[in-house]
N, C-alpha and C positions, 0 to 999 in steps of 0.2 A: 771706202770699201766698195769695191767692185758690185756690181749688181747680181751676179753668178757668186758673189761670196755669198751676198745676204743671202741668196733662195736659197745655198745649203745650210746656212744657219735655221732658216726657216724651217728647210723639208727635214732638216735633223730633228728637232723643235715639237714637231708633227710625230715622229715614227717615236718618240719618248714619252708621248702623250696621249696617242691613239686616239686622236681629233680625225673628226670625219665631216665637218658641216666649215662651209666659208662664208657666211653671211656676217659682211663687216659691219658691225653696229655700235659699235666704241671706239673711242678716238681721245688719244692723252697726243697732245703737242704742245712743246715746249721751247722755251729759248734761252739756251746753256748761260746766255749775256744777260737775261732778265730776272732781278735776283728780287724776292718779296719780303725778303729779309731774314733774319735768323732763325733758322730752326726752331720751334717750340717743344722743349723738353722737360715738360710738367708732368707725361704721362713713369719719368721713371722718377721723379722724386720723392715716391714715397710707393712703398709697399707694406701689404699686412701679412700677420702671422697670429694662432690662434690666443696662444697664451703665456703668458712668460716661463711658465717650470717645464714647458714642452721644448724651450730655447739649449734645454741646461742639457739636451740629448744629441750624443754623436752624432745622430743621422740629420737632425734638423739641423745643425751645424755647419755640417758638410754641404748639405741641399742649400744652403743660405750664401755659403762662399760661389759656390756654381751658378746658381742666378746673379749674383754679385757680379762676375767673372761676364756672363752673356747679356746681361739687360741692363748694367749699372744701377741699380736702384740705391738711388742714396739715404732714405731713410729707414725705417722698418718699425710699426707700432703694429700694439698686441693689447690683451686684456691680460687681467690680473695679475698686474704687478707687487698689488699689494696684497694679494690674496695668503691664505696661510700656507700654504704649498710653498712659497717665499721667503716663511718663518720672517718678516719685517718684523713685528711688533707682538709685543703681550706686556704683562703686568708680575712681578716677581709676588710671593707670599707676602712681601710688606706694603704691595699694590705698588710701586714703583716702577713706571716706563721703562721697558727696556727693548731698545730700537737694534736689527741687527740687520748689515745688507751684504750678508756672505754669499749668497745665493744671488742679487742683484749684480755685484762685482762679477763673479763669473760671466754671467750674462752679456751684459755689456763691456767686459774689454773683449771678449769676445768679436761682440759687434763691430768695436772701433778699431779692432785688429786686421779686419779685413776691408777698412775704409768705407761702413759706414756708421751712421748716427739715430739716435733713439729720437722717434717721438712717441714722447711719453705722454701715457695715458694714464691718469692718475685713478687709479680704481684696482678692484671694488676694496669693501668695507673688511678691514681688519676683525675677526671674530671678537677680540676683546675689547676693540674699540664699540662696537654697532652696537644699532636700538635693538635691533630685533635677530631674528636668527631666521629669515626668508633667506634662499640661494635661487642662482639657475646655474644649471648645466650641471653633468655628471661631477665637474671638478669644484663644484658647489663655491659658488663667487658669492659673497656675503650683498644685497643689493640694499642693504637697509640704511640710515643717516644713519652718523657717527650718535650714538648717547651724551657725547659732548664735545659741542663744534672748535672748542678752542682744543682740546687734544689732538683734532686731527686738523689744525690748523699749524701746531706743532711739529707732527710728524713730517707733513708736505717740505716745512723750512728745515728740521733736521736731515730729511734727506735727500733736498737738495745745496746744503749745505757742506753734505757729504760728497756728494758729486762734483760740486767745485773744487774742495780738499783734491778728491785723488786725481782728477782730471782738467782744472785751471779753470777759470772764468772764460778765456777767450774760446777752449772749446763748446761748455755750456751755454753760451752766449747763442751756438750757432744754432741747439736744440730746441723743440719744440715742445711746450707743456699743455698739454689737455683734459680737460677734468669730466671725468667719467664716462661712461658708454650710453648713450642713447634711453636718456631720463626721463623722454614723453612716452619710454614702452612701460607703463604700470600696470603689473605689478613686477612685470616681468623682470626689466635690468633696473628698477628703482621703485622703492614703495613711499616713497616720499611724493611732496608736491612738487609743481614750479617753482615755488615760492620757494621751498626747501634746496630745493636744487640749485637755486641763484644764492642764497648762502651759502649751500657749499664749495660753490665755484669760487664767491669773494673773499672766504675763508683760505680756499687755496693760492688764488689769487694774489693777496696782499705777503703771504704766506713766503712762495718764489719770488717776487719783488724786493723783502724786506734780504732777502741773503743779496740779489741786484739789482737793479731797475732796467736794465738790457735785455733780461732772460723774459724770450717770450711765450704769454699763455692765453689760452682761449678755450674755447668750446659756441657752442655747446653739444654737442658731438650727437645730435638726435637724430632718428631715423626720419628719413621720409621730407628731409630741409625743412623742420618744424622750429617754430618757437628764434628764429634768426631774429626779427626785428625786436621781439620781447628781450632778447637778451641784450642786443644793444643799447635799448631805450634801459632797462633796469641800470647799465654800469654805465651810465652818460648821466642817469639821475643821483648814481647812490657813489659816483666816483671812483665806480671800482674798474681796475687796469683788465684791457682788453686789445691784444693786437694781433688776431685772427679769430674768423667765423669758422667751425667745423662742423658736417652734417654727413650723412650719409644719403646713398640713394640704390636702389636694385631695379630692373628693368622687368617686374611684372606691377601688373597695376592694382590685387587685393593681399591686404595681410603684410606683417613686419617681421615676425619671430614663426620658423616651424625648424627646431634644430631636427627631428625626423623623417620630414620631407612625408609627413602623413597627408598632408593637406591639400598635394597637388598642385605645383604653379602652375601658370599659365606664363610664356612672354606673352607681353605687352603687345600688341599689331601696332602700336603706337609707333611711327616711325622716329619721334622724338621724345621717347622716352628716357631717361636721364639728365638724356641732353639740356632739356625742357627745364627739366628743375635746374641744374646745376646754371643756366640761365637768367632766370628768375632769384636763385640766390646773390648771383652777382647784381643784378637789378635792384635787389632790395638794400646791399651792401651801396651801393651807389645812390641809391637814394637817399640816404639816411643820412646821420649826422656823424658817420664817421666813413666816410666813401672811398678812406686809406686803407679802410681792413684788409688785410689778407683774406680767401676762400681757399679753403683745404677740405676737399671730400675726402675723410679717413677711411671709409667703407665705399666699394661699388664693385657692381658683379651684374649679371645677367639675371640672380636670381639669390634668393635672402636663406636660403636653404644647403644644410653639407648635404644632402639628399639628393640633388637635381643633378642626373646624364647630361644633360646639357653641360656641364661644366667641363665631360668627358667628351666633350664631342668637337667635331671639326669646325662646326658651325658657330662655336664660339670665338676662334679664333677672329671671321669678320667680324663677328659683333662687334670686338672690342675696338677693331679700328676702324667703324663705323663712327663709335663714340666719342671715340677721342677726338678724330678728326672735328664731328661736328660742335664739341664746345670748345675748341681753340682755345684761344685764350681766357677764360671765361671762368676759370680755377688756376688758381698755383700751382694745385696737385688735387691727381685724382689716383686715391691708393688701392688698389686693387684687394679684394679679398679673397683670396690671401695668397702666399707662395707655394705653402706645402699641403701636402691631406694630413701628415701630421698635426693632427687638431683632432681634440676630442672633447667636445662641446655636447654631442652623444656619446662619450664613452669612445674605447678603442672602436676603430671601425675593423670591419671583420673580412672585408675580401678587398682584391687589389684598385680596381676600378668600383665607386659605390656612389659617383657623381660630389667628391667632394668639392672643394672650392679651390681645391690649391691648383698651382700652374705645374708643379709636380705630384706623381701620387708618391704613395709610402716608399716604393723600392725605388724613388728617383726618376723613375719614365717619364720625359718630358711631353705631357699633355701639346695638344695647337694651340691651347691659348700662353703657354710658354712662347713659344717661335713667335707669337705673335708681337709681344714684346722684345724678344731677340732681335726678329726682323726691323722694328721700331727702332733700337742701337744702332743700325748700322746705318742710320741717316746721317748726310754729312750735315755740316753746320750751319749751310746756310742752303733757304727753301728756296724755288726759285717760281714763279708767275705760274699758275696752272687751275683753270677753270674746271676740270675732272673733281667730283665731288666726292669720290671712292680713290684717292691715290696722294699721294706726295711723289713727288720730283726736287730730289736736291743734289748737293755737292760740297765736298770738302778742298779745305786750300790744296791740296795737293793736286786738282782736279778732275780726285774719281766723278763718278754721276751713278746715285741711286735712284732706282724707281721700285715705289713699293704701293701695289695696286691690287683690287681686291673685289668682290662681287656680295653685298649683301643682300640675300634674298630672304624672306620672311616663310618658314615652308611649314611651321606649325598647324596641319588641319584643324577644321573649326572642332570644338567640342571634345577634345582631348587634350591632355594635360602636359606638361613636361616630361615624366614620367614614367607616360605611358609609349611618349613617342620616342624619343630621342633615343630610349635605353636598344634602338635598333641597329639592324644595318642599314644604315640611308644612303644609297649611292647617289651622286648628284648629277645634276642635269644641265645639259650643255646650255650654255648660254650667246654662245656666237662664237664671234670672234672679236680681239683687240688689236689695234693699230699707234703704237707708239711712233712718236717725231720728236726728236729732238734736231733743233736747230744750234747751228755755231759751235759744234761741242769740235773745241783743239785737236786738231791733227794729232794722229799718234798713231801706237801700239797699243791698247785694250786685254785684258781679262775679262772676258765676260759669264759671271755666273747668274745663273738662274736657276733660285728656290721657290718651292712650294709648299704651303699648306693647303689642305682639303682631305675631302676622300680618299683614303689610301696616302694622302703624302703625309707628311711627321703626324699619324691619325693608327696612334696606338690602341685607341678606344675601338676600331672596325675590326684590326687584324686581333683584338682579344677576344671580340666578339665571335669570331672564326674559330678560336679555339675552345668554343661552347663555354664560356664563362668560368674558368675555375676558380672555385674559389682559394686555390691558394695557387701563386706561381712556382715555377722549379726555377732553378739557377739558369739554366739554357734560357727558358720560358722569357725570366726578366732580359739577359742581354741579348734575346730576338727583338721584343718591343721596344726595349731603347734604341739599335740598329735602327731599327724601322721609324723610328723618332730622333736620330741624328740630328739633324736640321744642317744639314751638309747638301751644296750643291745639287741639284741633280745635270744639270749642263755647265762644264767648265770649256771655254773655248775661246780660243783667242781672236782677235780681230785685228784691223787695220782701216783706220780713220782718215782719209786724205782731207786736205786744205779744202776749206767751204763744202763740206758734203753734209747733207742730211741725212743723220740715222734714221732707217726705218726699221722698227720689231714687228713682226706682226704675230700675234700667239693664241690657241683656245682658253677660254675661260670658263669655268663652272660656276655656278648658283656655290655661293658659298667658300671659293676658293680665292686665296692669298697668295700672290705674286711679289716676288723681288727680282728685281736685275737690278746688280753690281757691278759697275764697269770700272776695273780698278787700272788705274794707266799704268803702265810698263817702264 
């Protein structure tokens, strides 16, 4: 490419972004020949969703195929599967079990209809199985131990025996079993002990086994990467089957459970927050006596609350590829919470935008932290050498070249909350400028597009805010914000790459702002 090409790519570049400052202070270079090896795609193997009878709904259906379709996420785990909304289990007048999964079948072929797969989380407590009659949440999840551990050591085998019936071993084979939600929060998702808690696990445990010995299960799905080495050391001593660690983690640093969002977070200033723990779990997983386990973080998010702006905000979006980037390899998966705001953990929520956790809100508007993982799809296969600690640079066989690069900046004032800030208009603030290099990239013809998230780009949450928060949308209303949340190019332009020349980009950045260039060959 001529050099009189690049500055109108450049000055084009510039009058679409209304960049006013040249001071170059970043520097991404690359060499198209120097490959680091395979893409790591842990970040879409598993995603969350709130709760299973919210599954059995048109709209979360539809919302599930469509992130399918843009992020491939291949797994999909939820709470209460077994809850009574489910109708699984009860007791006839002559007190005889009677197991039904009419509502689970829905569910899941459902799932597997649109190529993906369940990891199951075994919870909560059957009403007429449980000790006691404690819940949480509006859709009242029973959290108590079974009144009798061989019944529901029963149900686990009848109904994954069920599942092998209509669906084969070698598909079950490939699903994941996880036993309960986060049993160190008491009383809150469990009123039992640890002690309690590893019987119920080995209960389920021997349980899934006894239908195969391939189908695998773990836990112990606890908030905050708690209770990992107890759990290993407990089934190393007592022989009971375990072939993944699972835990959660959120990126503020007090507090586990506010489904209200009364309490206020705070992010974390901690620049290694998740990261840190998800870390430390593989360390400890390594350490130990079983250093083959799998690590699956089922939960993570920026924040442990359906309550937090931040979820609705731009700035989420770096977050999430902040974190990912920084624990690499370090998990198998880290499942985001969750896809949709279809979740009612407080009861229906009652306006469009209310900081829930999903990467879509109710009418489908694709939040930033959506595109965030879109843009993460569009990585080719293989990553290639790049010291830039905010970016990937790869390529797929066909030899497109992605670059997806980004600005994390920490803009929380001191002494204010989630809250209080986020729920604003925050315009962002320049951060220089960027100077991509790629070296050796194949003579050709190019497509080059370049997408944004930030301020104003796929940031549904600022332009709602402009329409003074209503709380309900009109029809216009929602297909302005999704428009405005496309995650469609905003520069498509072609180029032309001669023999030995080096690409140069040069572009503004923002505090907070998500970049892609797609160079797709011609």
């Amino acid at each position: 490419m001529s050099n009189k090409h690049m500055f109108y790519v450049f000055i084009f570049y510039l009058a679409t972004t209304g960049f006013s400052g040249f001071a170059q202070n970043r520097h991404i270079t690359v060499d198209f020949l120097k490959e680091k090896g395979k893409t790591n795609s842990m970040f879409k193997e598993c995603i969350g969703a709130g709760r299973a009878n919210e599954g059995l709904r048109a709209d979360w259906q539809q919302q599930l195929k469509i992130a399918k379709q843009d992020c491939d996420f291949k797994y999909i785990r939820m709470h209460g599967l077994l809850c009574d909304d489910m109708a699984v289990y009860k007791t006839d007048r002559q007190g005889k079990t009677v197991y039904n999964y009419q509502y689970i079948d829905v569910l899941y072929d459902y799932i597997l209809s649109i190529g993906m797969k369940p990891f199951v989380e075994l919870g909560f407590m059957p009403s007429a199985m449980a000790s006691g009659n404690q819940t949480i949440f509006w859709w009242k999840g029973n959290v108590t131990p079974p009144k009798d551990y061989n019944e529901w050591g029963k149900l686990v085998e009848n109904l994954v025996q069920h599942w092998t019936d209509r669906y084969g071993s070698d598909e079950v084979r490939t699903w994941y079993f996880e036993v309960w939600n986060e049993p160190n929060l008491t009383p809150g998702f469990w009123t039992g002990t640890q002690a309690e808690y590893f019987k119920l696990y080995e209960y389920a445990a021997q349980a899934v086994k006894q239908v195969n010995l391939d189908y695998r299960i773990g836990g112990p799905a606890t908030a905050g990467a708690a209770w990992e080495p107890e759990m290993i050391k407990y089934c190393e001593q007592n022989k009971v089957p375990l072939d993944f660690i699972s835990t959660h983690a959120y990126g503020v640093d007090v507090g586990f459970l506010d489904e209200y969002g009364g309490a206020g977070t705070v992010l974390s200033k901690n620049e290694w927050s998740v990261s840190e723990e998800v870390k430390e779990s593989k360390h400890e997983i390594l350490e130990s006596s079983r250093p083959d386990l799998e690590l699956h973080y089922t939960e993570w998010s920026s924040s442990y609350t359906p309550a937090d702006p931040l979820h609705d905000s731009y700035h989420e979006a770096a977050y999430i590829l902040q974190k990912i980037k920084q624990i690499g390899n370090a998990a198998n998966s880290m499942s985001y919470w969750v896809f949709t705001d279809i979740f009612e953990e407080p009861g229906p929520r009652f306006t469009p935008f209310h900081g829930g956790f999903g990467l879509m809100n109710i009418q489908g508007i694709k939040k930033p932290a959506y595109h965030a993982y879109a843009f993460l799809n569009t990585l080719g296969n293989l990553e290639l050498e790049n010291s830039d600690r905010e970016s990937w640079v790869t390529k797929s066989e066909a030899g497109d070249v992605q670059v997806l690069l980004w600005d994390y900046t920490y803009t929380l004032p001191e002494n204010t909350n989630n809250q209080d800030y986020y729920n604003r208009n925050l315009p962002s603030k320049e951060k220089g400028q960027i100077e991509i290099e790629i070296l050796n990239i194949p003579k050709g013809n190019y497509q080059l597009e370049i997408s944004k998230i930030g301020y104003k780009h796929n940031d549904p949450f600022t332009h709602y805010l402009e329409l003074n928060k209503p709380s309900q949308l009109t029809k216009a209303q929602v297909e302005m914000l999704k428009d405005k949340s496309s995650g469609k190019p905003e520069i498509v332009k072609r180029i032309k790459i001669p023999a030995n020349q080096i690409f140069k980009q040069s572009m503004p950045l923002n505090e907070n702002e998500v970049c892609l260039l797609n160079f797709k060959r011609l």
